[in-house]
N, C-alpha and C positions, 0 to 999 in steps of 0.2 A: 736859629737856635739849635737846631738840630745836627747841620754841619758844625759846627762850636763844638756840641758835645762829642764828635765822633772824631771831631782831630787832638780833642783835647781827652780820649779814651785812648785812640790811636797814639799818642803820642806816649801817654804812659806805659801802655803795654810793651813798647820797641823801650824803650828805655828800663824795662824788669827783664826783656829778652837778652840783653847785652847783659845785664848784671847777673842772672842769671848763668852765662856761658864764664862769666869773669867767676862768680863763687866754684862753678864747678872743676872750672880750671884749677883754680887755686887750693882746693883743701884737699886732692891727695895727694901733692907737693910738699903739702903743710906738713901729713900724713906721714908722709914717705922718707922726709928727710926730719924732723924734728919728734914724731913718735904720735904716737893716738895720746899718750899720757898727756903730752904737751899741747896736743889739743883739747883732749878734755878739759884744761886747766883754762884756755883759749873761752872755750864754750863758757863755763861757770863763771869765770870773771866777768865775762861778757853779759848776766846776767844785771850786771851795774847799767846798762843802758837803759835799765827801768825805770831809772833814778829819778827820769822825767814825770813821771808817773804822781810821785809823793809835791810836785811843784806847780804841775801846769796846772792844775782843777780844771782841766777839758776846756781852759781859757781857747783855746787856738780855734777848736769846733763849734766854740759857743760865738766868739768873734768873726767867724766864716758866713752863720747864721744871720748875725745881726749886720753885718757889713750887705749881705747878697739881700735883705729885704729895703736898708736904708740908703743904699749905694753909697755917692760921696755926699755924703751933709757934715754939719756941723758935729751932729751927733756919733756920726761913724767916725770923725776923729776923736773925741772924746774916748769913744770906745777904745781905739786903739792904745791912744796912748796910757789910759789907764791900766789897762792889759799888759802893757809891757810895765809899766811900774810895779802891777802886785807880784808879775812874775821876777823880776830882779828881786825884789825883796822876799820872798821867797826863797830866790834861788842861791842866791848866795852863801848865804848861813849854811843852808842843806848841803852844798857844793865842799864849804869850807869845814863841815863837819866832817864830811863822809873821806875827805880826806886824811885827814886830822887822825882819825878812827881807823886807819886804814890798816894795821895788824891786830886788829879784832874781827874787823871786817873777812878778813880773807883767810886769817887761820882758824877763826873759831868760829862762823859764821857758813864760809864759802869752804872749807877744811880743806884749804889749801894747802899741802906738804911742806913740811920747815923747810927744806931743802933746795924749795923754788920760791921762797917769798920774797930774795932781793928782784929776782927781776919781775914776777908778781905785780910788786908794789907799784914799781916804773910802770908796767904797763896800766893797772887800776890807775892812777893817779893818773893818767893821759884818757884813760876811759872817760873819768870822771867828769876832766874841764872840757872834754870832745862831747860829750853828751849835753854839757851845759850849754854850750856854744849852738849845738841843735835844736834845741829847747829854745832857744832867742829867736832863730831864722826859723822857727817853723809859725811863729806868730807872723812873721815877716810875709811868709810864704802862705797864709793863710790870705790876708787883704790883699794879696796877686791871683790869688784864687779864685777870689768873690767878683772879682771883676771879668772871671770867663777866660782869662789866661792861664789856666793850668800848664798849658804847653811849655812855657815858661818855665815852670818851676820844675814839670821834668825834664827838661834839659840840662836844669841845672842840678837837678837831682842826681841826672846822670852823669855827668863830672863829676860829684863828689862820689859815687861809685867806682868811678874809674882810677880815680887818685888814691881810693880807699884801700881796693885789692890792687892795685898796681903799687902803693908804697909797700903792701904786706906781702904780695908777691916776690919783690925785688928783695927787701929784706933776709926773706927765707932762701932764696937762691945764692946771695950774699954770706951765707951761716950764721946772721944773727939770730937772735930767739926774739921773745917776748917786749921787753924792754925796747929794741928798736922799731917793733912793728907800733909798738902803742906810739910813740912817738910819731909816725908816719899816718896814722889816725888822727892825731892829735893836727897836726897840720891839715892835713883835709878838711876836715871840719873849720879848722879859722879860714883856710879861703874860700869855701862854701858860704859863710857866716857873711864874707866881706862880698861874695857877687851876689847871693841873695838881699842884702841889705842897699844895693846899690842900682840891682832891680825896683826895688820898692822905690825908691823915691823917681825912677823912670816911669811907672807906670801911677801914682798915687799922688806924688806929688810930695811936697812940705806938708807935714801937718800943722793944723793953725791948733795954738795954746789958748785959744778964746774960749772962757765960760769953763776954765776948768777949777779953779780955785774956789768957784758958786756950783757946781755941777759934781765935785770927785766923789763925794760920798754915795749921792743918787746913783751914780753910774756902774761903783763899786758894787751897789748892791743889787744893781742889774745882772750884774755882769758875772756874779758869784753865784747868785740865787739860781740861777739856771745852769751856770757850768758845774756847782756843786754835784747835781746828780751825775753829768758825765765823769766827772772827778772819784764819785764815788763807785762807779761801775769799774776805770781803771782803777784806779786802784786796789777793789777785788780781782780784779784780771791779774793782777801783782802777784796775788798768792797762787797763779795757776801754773804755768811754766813754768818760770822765773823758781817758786816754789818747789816744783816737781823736779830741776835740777838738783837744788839744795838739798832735797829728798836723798835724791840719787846719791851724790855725793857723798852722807854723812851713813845712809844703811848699804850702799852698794861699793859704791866707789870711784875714782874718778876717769877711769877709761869707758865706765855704760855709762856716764855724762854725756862721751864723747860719740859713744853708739843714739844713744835718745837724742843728741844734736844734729846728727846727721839726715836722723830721720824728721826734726823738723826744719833743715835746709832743703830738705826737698819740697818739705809742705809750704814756708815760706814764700817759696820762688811762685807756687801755683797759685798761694795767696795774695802774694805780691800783685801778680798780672790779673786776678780777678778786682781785687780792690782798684786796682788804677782804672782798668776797663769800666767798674761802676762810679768811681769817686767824683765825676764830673754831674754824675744825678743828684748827692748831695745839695749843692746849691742850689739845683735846679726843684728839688722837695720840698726845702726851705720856702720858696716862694709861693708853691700852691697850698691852694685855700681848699679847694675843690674834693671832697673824700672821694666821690663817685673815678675820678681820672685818677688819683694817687691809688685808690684801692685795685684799679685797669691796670695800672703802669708795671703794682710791686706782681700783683697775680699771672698777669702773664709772662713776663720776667722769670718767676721761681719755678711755672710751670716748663720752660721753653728749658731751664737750667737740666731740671730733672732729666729731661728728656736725652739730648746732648750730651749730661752725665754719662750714660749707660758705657757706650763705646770705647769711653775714657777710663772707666770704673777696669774694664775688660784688658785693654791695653796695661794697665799699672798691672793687673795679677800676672800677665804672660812676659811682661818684659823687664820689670823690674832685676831681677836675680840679674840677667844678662848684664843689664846696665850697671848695678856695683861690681858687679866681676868685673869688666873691663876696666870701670873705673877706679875703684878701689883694692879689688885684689885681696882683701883680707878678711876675715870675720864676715866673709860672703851671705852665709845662711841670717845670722842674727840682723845685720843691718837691713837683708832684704826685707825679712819680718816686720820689722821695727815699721819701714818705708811702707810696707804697702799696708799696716797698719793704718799709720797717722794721716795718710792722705785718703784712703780708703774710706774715714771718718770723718776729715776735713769735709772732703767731699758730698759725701749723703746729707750730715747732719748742719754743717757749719755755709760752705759755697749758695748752698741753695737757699738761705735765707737770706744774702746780705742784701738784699732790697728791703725788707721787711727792715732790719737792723737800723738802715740809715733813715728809714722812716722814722723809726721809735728817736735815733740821735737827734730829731731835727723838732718833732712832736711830743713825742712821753719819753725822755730819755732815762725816768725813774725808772723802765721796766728793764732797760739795758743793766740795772742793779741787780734786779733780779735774777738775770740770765747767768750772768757772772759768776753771782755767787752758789749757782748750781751748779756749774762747773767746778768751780774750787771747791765745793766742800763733797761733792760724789766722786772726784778724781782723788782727795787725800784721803777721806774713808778707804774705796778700794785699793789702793795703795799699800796702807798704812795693815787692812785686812792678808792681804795675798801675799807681800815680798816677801815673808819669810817660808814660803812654801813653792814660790813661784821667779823667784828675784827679779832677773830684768825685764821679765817679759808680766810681769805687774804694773808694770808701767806704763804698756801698752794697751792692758787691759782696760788699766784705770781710766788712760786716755781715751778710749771708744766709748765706754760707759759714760764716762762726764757728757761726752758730746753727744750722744743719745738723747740723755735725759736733757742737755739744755736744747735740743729740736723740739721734742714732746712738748716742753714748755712754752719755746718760742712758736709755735702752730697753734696750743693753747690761746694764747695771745692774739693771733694774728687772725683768729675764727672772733675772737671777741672783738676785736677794734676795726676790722674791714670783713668781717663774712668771708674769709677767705679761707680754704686749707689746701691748699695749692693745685689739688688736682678735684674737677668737677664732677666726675662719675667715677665708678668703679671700673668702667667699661677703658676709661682711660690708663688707670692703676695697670690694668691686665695685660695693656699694649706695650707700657712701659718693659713690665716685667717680662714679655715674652720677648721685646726688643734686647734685653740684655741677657737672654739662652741666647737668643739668635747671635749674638755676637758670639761669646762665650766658647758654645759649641764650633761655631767657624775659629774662631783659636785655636783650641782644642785638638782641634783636627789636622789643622796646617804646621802648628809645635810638632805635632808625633813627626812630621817626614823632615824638620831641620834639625841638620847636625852643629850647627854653631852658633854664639853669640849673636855676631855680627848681622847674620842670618834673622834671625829669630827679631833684631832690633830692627831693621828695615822691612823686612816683608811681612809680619804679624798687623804692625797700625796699618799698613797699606791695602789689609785682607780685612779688618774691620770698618774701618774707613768706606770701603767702598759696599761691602755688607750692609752697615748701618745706613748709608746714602740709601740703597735701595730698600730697604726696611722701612726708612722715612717715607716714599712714596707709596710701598704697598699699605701700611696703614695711616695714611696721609694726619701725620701730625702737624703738619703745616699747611694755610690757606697762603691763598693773593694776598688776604686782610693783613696776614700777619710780618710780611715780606714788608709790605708797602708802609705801617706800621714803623720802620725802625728805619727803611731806606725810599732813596726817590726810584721810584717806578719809571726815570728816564733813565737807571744809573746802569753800566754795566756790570755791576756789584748785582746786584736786582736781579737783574736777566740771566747772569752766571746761575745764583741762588733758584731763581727762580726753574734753571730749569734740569737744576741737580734735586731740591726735594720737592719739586711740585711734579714737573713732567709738562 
């Protein structure tokens, strides 16, 4: 089980590194030849990819759930195919509306410029049936999940990556705008839809139509009752971002869209690789019964995360700036701001709970409601309080505060259902924090004698890096127990590890 989860963690993270390199490549080309305006616009329409949000009712997670405790039976088919039926019906109406709707949507809504709402439109309306088609194959991709093949579905995940910014790449280098890129998403997504769907019946088989005509309604109300509250949590998660753009857009304008985008495609990518890295423990949550092991699992986990943070935390203050300069070249100060804002906060508040998180998805996913919507309504308060004194950088603000206050909450939580708050003594709090001067200050230090970029971007992580390495050993945050814990104590992974933070 253990090797399972590590290639099936392994696999996901190499497949957000590649996509990763593909978005970064891609959007100051985007940038550079088409205008921040035209990304902005990029950004905000793209906000339609939520759309998923108002259809699945967290069928996809709720069905992962139920598929990883009943494997293959009669009943996990049941499951599925009822799932896909409430979702089509669902989907389509919503699909065919929001098309329908579609200069409401984007001029008075997304306040899209008259001036670009013919190709707007093309591209929304490709957004629309691409996200729909996602929305299908992620149910798909859900019962290839449950069965411990994740690897699978990031691979395929990664072709449709690859096909995604490589039809939006070519595009842009081509001189088209908007219009042809949505169109080249649009495609992606239908062959995504047709190998994901073709996986599934590789790995699962035919589903049998037995006992559904005497069973659809029971199942329905399985299947609702429980995905309801994840449904309910996204869809608070609906008014956070997604919302915060629209914000932006309608008091700001649509180039800080394009500035607050950027700064969460970098949080994204680091999100991206954390989720994948955890998302193979989902299923594996789902199955235990056990509090004592699950409350071991999430607490050492968050405690290991904290720690690791530190070095990371230090690296994003010292090299940021470097890294939009070269790579963007424009509105240098604000975007760096923006960046080492929202990752800054991802980080602390957000990275370090998601063990806790997938727990509540799998056990109490009603509290995942809660969390949510402390976010949305403490990010639009201070928002809605400060832009007119503060503008873009209100929105930064907003962002830190939301995510504070839903950590506060979420440790709340997590002290009441596992006795847990991440860290055991004080004694350890103060190792932490001395561990992140110690970083900090060796930065600090080694900035003042570099003269460049370039400079600054390879030899800063390499001078922290190896700092924090031996930081690790003098206040020995790590045992044997904890090594041996995650890896085989024959492995050379182990031994390396072992004898970088142990000695």
């Amino acid at each position: 089980m253990r090797t399972t989860l590590y290639k099936n963690s392994f696999s996901g993270v190499l497949q957000l590194i590649i996509s990763f390199v593909l978005t970064f490549v891609t959007i100051p080309i985007f940038i550079k030849i088409l205008g921040t305006e035209v990304y902005g616009l990029f950004s905000v329409i793209s906000v339609i990819g939520n759309l998923n949000i108002f259809v699945n009712l967290g069928l996809n997670t709720t069905l992962l759930k139920f598929l990883s405790e009943q494997g293959k039976t009669d009943e996990s088919n049941l499951d599925i195919i009822v799932t896909l039926v409430i979702t089509c019906l669902l989907l389509i109406p919503v699909t065919f509306i929001s098309i329908y709707f579609n200069k409401l949507v984007l001029l008075s809504i997304l306040n899209v410029p008259v001036e670009y709402y013919s190709m707007s439109k093309i591209f929304y309306n490709f957004s629309v049936l691409s996200n729909s088609f996602m929305l299908i194959g992620q149910l798909f991709a859900a019962v290839i999940d449950s069965q411990q093949k994740i690897i699978l579905t990031n691979i395929l995940q990664l072709v449709y990556n690859l096909m995604y910014w490589g039809c939006t790449l070519t595009a842009i280098l081509l001189g088209f705008s908007l219009d042809v890129i949505g169109t080249g998403i649009f495609a992606s997504a239908s062959i995504w839809l047709i190998l994901i769907v073709f996986s599934f019946y590789k790995i699962w088989g035919k589903t049998s139509f037995k006992g559904l005509g005497n069973n659809f309604k029971r199942v329905s109300k399985k299947q609702i009752k429980y995905s309801f509250q994840i449904y309910s949590s996204g869809l608070i998660s609906l008014f956070y971002e997604p919302l915060t753009k629209i914000l932006i857009s309608n008091f700001l304008g649509i180039k800080e869209v394009g500035f607050f985008d950027i700064a969460l495609k970098f949080r994204n990518q680091f999100q991206g690789l954390i989720n994948k890295a955890y998302y193979p423990l989902l299923p594996y949550l789902a199955k235990l019964t056990d509090m004592a092991k699950i409350r071991g699992i999430i607490h050492d986990l968050e405690q290991k995360s904290f720690i690791l943070l530190q070095p990371v935390l230090v690296i994003v203050f010292f090299c940021t700036y470097s890294f939009v300069f070269l790579w963007i070249g424009k509105e240098v100060e604000l975007i760096t701001f923006g960046v080492v804002v929202v990752l800054s906060s991802f980080f602390i508040g957000s990275f370090t709970i998601i063990p806790f998180y997938q727990y509540l998805l799998t056990k109490k996913p009603h509290i995942t409601i809660v969390l949510q919507a402390v976010n949305v309504v403490i990010n639009a308060l201070v928002f809605l309080i400060l832009y007119n004194n503060f503008g873009y950088y209100s929105v930064l603000i907003a962002y830190a505060v939301a995510i504070l206050f839903s950590f506060v909450v979420s440790v709340y939580y997590q002290y009441k259902f596992l006795n847990s708050i991440i860290f055991d003594t004080v004694t350890q709090v103060i190792k932490v924090i001395l561990l992140f001067l110690i970083c900090f200050s060796s930065a600090y230090t080694v900035n003042i004698f570099l003269l460049n970029h370039i400079q600054k971007i390879l030899i800063i992580p390499t001078v922290i890096i190896l700092v924090s390495v031996a930081t690790f050993r003098i206040f020995r945050f790590f045992k044997p127990c904890d090594l041996e814990r995650y890896m085989n104590s024959e492995s050379i992974i182990y031994r390396i590890s072992s004898k970088l933070l142990i000695g």
